[in-house]
C-alpha positions in Angstrom: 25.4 -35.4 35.6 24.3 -37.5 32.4 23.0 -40.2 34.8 20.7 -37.5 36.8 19.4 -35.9 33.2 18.4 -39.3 32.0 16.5 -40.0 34.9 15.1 -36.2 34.7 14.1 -37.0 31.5 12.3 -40.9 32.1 10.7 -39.2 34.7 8.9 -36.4 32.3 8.6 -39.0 29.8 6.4 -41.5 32.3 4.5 -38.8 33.6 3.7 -37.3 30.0 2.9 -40.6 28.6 2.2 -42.8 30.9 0.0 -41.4 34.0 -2.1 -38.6 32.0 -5.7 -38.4 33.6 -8.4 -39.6 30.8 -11.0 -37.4 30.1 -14.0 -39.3 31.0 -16.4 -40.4 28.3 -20.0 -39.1 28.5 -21.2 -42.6 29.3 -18.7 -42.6 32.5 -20.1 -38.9 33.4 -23.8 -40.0 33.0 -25.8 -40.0 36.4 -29.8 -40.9 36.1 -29.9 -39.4 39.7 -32.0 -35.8 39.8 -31.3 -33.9 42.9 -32.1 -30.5 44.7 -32.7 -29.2 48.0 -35.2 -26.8 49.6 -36.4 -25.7 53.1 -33.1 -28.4 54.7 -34.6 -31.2 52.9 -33.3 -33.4 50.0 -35.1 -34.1 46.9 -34.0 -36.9 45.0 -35.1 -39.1 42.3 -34.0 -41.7 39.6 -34.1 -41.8 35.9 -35.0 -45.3 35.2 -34.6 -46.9 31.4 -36.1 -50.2 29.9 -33.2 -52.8 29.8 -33.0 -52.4 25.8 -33.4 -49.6 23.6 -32.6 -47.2 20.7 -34.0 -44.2 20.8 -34.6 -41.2 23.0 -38.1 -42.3 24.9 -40.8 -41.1 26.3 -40.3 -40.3 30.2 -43.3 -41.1 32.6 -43.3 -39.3 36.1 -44.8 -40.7 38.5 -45.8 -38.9 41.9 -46.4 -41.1 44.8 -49.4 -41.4 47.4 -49.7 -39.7 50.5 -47.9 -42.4 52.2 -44.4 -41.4 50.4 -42.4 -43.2 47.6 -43.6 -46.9 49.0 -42.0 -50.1 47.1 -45.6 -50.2 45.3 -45.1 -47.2 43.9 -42.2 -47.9 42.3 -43.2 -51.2 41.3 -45.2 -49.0 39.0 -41.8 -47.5 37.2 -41.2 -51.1 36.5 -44.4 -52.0 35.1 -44.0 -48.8 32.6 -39.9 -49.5 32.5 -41.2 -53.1 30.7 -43.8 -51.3 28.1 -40.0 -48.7 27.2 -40.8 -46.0 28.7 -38.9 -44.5 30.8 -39.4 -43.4 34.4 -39.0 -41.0 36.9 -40.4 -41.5 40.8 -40.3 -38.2 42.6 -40.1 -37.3 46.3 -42.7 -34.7 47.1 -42.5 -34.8 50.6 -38.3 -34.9 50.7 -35.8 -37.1 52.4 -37.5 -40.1 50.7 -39.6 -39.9 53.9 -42.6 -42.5 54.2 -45.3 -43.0 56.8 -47.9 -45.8 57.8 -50.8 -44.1 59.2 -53.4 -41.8 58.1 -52.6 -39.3 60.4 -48.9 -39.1 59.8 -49.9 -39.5 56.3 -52.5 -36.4 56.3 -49.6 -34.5 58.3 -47.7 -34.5 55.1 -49.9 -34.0 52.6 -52.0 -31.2 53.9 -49.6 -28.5 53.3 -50.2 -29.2 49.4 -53.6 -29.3 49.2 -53.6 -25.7 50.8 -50.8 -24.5 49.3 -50.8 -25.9 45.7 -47.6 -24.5 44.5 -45.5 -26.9 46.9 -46.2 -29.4 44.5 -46.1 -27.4 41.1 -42.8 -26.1 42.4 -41.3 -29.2 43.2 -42.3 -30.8 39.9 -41.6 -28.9 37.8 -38.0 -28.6 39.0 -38.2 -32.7 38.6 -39.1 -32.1 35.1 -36.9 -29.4 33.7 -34.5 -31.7 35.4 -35.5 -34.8 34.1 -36.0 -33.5 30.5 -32.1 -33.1 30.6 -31.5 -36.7 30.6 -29.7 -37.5 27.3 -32.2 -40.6 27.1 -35.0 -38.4 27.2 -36.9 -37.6 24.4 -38.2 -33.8 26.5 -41.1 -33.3 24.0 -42.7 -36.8 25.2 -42.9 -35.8 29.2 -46.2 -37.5 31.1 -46.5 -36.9 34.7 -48.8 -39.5 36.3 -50.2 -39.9 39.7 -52.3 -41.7 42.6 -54.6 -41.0 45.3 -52.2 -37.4 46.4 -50.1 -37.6 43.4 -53.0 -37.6 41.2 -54.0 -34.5 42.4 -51.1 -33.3 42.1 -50.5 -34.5 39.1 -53.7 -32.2 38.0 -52.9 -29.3 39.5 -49.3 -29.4 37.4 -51.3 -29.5 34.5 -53.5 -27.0 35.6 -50.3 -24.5 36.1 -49.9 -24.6 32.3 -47.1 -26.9 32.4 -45.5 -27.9 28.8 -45.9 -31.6 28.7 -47.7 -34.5 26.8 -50.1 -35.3 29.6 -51.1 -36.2 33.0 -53.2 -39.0 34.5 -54.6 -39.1 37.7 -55.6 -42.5 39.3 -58.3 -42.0 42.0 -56.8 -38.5 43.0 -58.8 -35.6 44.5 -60.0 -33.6 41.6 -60.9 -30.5 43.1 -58.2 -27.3 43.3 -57.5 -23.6 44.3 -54.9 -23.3 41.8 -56.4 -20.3 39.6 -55.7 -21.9 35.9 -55.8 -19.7 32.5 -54.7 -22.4 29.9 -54.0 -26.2 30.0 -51.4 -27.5 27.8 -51.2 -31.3 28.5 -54.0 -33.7 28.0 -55.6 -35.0 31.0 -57.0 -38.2 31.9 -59.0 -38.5 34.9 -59.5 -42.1 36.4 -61.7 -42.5 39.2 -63.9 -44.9 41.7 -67.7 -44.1 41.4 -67.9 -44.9 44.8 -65.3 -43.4 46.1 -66.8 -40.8 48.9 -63.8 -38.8 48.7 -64.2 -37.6 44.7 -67.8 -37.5 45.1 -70.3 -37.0 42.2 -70.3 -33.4 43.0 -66.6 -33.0 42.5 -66.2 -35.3 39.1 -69.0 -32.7 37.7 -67.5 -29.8 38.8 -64.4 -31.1 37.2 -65.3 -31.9 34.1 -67.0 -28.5 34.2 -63.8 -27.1 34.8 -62.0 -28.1 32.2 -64.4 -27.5 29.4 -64.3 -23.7 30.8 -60.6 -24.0 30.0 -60.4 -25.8 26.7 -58.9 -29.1 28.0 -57.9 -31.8 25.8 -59.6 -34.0 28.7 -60.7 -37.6 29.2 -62.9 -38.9 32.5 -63.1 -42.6 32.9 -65.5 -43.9 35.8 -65.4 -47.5 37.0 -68.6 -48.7 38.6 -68.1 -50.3 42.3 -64.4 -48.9 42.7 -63.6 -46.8 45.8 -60.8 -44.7 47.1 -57.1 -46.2 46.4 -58.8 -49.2 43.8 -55.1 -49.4 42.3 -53.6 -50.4 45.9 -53.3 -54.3 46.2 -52.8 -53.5 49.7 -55.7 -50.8 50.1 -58.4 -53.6 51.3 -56.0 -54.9 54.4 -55.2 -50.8 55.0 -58.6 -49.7 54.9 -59.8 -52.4 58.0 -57.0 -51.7 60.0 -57.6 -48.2 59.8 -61.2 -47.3 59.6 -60.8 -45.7 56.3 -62.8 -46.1 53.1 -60.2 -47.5 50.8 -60.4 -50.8 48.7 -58.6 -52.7 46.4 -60.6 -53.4 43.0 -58.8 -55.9 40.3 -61.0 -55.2 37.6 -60.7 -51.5 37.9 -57.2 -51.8 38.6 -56.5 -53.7 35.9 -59.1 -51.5 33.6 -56.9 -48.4 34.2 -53.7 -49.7 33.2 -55.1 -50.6 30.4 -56.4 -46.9 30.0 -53.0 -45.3 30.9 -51.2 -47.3 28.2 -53.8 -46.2 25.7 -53.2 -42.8 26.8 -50.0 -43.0 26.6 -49.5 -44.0 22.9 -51.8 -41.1 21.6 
């Protein structure tokens, strides 16, 4: 009897103090993945962080071109990941799905340019999301984007959303979203001979967002056309027929010009 209580009790003793389940810290709980889903897709994105810092930073999301999330747009988050911001590269078009021709590329797209509240819905879930992140500082959110993402990008801001800013690179600038108020500043980077934001549209733009009281910036580089930030526009462009070029100087220009933006 006094050999099975002893055991009895080293039993409760091991399992009390010796094979209790640690809590896990809030660094082992942390996940820099944002995910929902909607209509039997999956939206998913990452937070990414510079490799040293301090402080809660600045967050930088970045919406993709009508191709999908393609490596070169993330090689984007790295560019901004290097200056310490931090970075978030959504999924518009879900299941991380990306095409290579214009057609499947204008399948995808053309859903948001008629509907405008696909893409306000989808980032601003992104962004409440995203402004969770304990690495975030949530009153320094930008939301940048190129070619489709740009407009995007615009029509976010033009929904009243409550963040630092928006930038669109060569994105169409021309909406049916309804706006009453813009909060963010806007910058507005495009080609001037880009025949798809034609003269017409940049003036109807900037007339736009004077009507609303816009904190708003235009920049126009001379002999830049559609998708100027692309290295790869140029070879794209020939294969396909389509008026898109790669431009270094403007390229470089509006990095320059985002950063700047940026650090207002």
């Amino acid at each position: 009897m006094r050999v099975t209580l002893g055991l009895l009790l080293l039993t409760l003793l091991t399992t009390s103090c010796g094979h209790v389940k640690k809590e896990k810290s809030a660094k082992e709980k942390y996940s820099p993945v944002i995910s929902f889903e909607q209509e039997e897709k999956k939206y998913e994105a990452r937070v990414q962080l510079p490799k040293e810092f301090k402080t809660k930073l600045p967050l930088v999301v970045i919406v993709h071109e009508w191709w999908g999330r393609t490596p070169y747009i993330l090689s984007r988050a790295e560019m901004l990941n290097k200056e310490g911001y931090a970075t978030l590269v959504v999924d518009l078009f879900g299941d991380n799905k990306t095409v290579e021709t214009p057609s499947e590329a204008q399948g995808l797209a053309t859903p948001f340019y008629q509907k405008p509240e696909l893409g306000i819905e989808k980032l601003s879930k992104y962004v409440e999301m995203a402004k969770k992140d304990p690495h975030v500082d949530a009153q320094k959110v930008f939301v940048i984007g190129y070619c489709f993402g740009g407009t995007q990008a615009l029509n976010y801001a033009r929904s009243g959303a409550d963040i630092k800013g928006v930038v669109s690179f060569h994105g169409g600038l021309t909406t049916t979203v309804d706006s009453k108020a813009i909060k963010a500043r806007v910058l507005a980077i495009n080609g001037l001979t880009d025949p798809m934001v034609p003269a017409k549209d940049r003036a109807a733009f900037e007339k736009e967002m004077k009507k609303l009281g816009a904190n708003y910036q235009v920049i126009n580089y001379k002999g830049a056309s559609h998708a100027f930030t692309n290295p790869k526009a140029t070879e794209v462009g020939k294969k396909f027929g389509i008026p898109i070029a790669y431009n270094k100087k403007a390229d470089e220009g509006s990095w320059t010009d985002l950063l700047n933006f940026l650090k207002k």
